[in-house]
N, C-alpha and C positions, 0 to 999 in steps of 0.2 A: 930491492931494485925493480923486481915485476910491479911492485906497485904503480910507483912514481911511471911508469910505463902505459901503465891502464889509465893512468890521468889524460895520459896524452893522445890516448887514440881517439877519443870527439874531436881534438884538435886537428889531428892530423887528417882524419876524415874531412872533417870541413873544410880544408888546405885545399883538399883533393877535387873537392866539389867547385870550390871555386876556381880554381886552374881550370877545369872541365868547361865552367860557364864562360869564362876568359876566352878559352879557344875558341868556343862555339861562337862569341858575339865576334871577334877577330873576322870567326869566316863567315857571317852575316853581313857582317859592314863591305868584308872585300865582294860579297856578290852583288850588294846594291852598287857602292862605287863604280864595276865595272858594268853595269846593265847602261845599256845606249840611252840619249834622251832623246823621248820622242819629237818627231819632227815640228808636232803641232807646239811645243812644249818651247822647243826654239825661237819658233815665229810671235810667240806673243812675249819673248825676251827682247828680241828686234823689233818688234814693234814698242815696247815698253822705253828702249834705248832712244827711238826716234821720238818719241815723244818728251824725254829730258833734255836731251840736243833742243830743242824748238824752242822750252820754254824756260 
């Protein structure tokens, strides 16, 4: 039964590494999400918008 066991531990390490990476990109994406958009950032979205309105 130790055997079939030691098979499994690369497996279960990798498990491990990838939940690690998951959480980590989880709380990457929620710190861009919530970062403000700059004002300049805005103004050439309004202007982009006045300009499909026109034409």
């Amino acid at each position: 039964m130790d055997e079939r066991r030691k098979g499994t531990a690369p497996l279960d390490e990798a498990r491990l590494r990838q939940r690690a990476i998951g959480v980590k990109l989880r709380q990457m994406f929620d710190d861009v999400v919530n970062e403000p958009v700059p004002d300049e950032f805005l103004e050439i979205l309004r202007k982009a918008d006045g300009k499909n309105g026109e034409g």
